[in-house]
C-alpha positions as CSV (number, residue, x, y, z in Angstrom):
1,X,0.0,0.0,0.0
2,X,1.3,3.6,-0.8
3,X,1.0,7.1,1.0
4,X,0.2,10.3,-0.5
5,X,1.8,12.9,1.3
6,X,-1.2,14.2,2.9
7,X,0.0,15.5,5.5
8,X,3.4,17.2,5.0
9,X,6.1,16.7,7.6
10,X,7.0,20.4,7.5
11,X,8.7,20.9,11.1
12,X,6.6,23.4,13.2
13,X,8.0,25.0,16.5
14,X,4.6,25.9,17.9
15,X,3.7,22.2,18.0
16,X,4.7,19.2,19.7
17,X,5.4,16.1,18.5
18,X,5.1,12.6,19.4
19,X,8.9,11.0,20.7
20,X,9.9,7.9,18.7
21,X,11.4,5.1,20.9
22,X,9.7,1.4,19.0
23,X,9.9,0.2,22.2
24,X,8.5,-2.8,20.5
25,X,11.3,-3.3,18.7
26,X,14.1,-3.0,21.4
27,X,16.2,-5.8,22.7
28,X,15.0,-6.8,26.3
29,X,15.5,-9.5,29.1
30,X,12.2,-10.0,30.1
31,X,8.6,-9.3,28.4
32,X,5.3,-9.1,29.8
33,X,2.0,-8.5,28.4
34,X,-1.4,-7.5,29.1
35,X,-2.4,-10.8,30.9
36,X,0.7,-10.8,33.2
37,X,2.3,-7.2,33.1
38,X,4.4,-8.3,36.0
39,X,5.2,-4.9,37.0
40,X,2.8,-2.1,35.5
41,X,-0.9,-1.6,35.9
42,X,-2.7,0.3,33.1
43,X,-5.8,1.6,33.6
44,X,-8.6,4.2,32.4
45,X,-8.0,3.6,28.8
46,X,-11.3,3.1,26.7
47,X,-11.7,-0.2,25.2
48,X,-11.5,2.2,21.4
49,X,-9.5,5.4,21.0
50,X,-11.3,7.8,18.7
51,X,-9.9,11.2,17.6
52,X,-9.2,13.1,20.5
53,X,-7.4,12.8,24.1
54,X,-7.6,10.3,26.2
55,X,-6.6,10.1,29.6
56,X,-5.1,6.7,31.7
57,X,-3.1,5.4,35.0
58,X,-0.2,4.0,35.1
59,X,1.0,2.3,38.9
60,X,3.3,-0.2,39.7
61,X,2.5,-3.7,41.1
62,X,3.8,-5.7,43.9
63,X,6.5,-7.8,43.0
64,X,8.1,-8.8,46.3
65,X,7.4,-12.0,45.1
66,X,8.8,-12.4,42.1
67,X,12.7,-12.9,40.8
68,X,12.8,-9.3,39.7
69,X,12.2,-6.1,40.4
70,X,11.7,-2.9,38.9
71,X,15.3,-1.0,39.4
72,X,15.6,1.9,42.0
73,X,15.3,5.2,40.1
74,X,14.0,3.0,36.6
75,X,13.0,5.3,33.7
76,X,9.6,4.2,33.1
77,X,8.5,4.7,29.5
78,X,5.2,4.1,26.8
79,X,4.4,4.4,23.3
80,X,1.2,3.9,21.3
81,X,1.6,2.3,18.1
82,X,-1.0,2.1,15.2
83,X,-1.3,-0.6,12.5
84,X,0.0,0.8,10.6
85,X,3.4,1.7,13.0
86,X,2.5,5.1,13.7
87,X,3.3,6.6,16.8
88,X,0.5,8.3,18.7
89,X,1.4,11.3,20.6
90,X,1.5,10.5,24.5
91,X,2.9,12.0,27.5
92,X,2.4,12.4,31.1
93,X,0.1,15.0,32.6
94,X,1.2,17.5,35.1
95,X,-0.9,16.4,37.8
96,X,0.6,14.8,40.6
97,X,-1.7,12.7,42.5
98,X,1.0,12.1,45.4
99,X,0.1,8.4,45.3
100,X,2.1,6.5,43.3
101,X,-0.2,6.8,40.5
102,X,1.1,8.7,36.8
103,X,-1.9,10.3,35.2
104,X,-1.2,10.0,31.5
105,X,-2.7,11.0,27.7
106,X,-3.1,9.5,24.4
107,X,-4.3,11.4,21.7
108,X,-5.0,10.6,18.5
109,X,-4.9,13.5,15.9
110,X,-6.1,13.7,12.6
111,X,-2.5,14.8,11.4
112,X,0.1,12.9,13.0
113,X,2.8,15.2,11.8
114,X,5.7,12.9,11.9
115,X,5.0,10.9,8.9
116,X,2.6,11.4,6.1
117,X,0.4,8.0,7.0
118,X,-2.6,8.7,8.3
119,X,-3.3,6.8,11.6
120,X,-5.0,3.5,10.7
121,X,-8.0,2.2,12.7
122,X,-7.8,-1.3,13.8
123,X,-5.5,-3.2,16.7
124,X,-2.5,-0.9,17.6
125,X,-0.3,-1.3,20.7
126,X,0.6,0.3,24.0
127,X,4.3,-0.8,25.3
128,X,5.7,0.4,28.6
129,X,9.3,-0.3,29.5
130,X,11.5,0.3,32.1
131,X,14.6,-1.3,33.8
132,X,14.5,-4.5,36.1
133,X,17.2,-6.1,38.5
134,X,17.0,-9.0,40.6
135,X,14.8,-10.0,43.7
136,X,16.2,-11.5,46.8
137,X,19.7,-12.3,45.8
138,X,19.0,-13.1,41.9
139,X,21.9,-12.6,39.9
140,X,20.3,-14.4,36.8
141,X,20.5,-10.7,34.6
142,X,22.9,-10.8,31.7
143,X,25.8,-7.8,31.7
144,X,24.4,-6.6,28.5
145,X,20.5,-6.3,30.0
146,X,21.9,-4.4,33.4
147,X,21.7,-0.9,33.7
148,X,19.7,-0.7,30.4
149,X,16.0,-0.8,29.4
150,X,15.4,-4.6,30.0
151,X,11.7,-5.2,30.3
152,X,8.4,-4.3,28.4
153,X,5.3,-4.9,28.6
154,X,2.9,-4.7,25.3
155,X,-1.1,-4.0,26.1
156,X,-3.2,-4.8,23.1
157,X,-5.7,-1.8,22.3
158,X,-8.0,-0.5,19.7
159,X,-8.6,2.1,17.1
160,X,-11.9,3.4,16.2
161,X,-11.4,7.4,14.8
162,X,-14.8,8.0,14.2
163,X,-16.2,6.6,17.1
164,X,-18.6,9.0,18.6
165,X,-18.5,10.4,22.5
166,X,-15.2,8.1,22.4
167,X,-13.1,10.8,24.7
168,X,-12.4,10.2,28.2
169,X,-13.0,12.5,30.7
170,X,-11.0,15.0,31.7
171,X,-8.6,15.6,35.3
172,X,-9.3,18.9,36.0
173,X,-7.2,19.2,39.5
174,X,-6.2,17.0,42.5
175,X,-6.3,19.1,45.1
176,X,-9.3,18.0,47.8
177,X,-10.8,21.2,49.9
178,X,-12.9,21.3,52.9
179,X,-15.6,24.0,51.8
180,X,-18.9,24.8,52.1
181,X,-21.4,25.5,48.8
182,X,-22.9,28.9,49.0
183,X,-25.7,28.5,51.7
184,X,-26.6,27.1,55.3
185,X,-24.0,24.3,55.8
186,X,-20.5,23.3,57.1
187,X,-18.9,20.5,58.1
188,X,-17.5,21.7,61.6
189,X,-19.5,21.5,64.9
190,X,-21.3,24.4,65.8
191,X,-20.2,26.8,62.7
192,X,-21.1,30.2,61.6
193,X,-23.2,29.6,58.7
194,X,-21.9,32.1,56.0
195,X,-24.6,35.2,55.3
196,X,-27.1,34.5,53.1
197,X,-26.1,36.8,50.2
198,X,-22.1,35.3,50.7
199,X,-20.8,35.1,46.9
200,X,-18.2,32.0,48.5
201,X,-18.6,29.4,50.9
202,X,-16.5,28.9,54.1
203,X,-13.3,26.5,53.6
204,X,-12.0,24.4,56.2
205,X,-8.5,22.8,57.0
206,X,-8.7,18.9,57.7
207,X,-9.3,19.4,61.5
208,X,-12.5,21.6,61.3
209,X,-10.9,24.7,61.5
210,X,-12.2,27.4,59.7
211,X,-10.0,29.0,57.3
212,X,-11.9,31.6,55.7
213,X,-13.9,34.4,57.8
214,X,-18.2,34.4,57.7
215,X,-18.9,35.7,54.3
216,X,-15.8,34.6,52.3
217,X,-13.5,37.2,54.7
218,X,-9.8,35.8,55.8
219,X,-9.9,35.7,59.1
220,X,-6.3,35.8,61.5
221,X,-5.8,32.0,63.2
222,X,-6.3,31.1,66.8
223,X,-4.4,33.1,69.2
224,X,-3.2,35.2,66.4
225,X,-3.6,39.0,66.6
């Protein structure tokens, strides 16, 4: 099958482009897959990407018992793959849930920009990586694996472009407040309900203390002046 050249690869510095590892292709130690990652949990994705972004978790998994580990201070990395070997941009989000989970994206764009194929619907590929050493005294590693990117893992997915109200939702923020809506209610003992006309509610810190005067007003701290 040929390519037109419909899209152009003429090198833009307003956009960004999708990084090129074939992860898939590497040479590696060890290899997982989707029905025994061994060290990676992906979740979130929809079971079809459509045009658009789409956004997914990546964690770790236990592997205290298993011969290997992943390495202290491991780059951890993924790729999206069409069928036709097309690289999908992806990247990690800026949100830090502070949990040991990585909030990720996926998007699928119309013009991939790299390469003048057009991203093919049908099965495609999702392949983390990273760098394992041994568990509990296992030496079993090669020289040539250690140190190195020396595991994958490759998740099956699927491409459907057209697929209608196909996007994910979006994180918005991770930061949890104590705060009342605008109106009668509060979630300290005996509060100060906030005036009926407030424009904000009253926020709280995570032992009841109010934080923000009746009204939406800063107020000074206990025992300040």
């Amino acid at each position: 099958m040929s390519y037109e050249s419909i899209y152009p690869p003429q090198f833009s510095s307003t956009e960004t482009y999708a990084n090129r590892y074939d992860l898939d292709e590497i040479d590696v130690f060890l290899e997982g897959d989707g029905n025994n990652p061994m060290f990676f949990n992906v979740n979130g994705l929809p079971n079809q990407l459509s045009y658009g972004k789409h956004y997914f978790n990546i964690s770790l998994l236990d592997s205290t018992e298993q011969s290997y580990r992943l390495a202290k201070n491991s780059p951890i990395r993924f790729e999206f793959k069409s069928a036709n070997n097309v690289v999908l941009r992806s990247d990690v989000t800026a949100l830090k849930q502070r949990n040991g989970v990585a909030v990720c994206f996926v998007e699928v764009l119309n013009d991939p920009l790299r390469t003048v194929k057009e991203i093919e619907d049908g099965a495609g590929t999702l392949t983390v990586a990273g760098t394992i050493e041994g568990n509990q005294n296992n030496n079993s590693i090669p020289d040539r694996f250690k140190n190195a990117i020396n595991y994958r893992c490759i998740f099956p997915i699927q491409i459907r472009k057209n697929l209608i109200n196909a996007d994910s939702p979006r994180a918005l923020q991770s930061e949890h407040n104590l705060e009342t809506a605008l109106g009668r209610f509060s979630f300290a003992k005996a509060s100060i309900s906030p005036k009926a006309n407030s424009i904000s509610g009253i926020q709280y810190s995570g032992d009841g203390s109010a934080l923000t005067g009746v009204g939406g007003a800063a107020s000074a701290p206990a025992g300040g002046s």
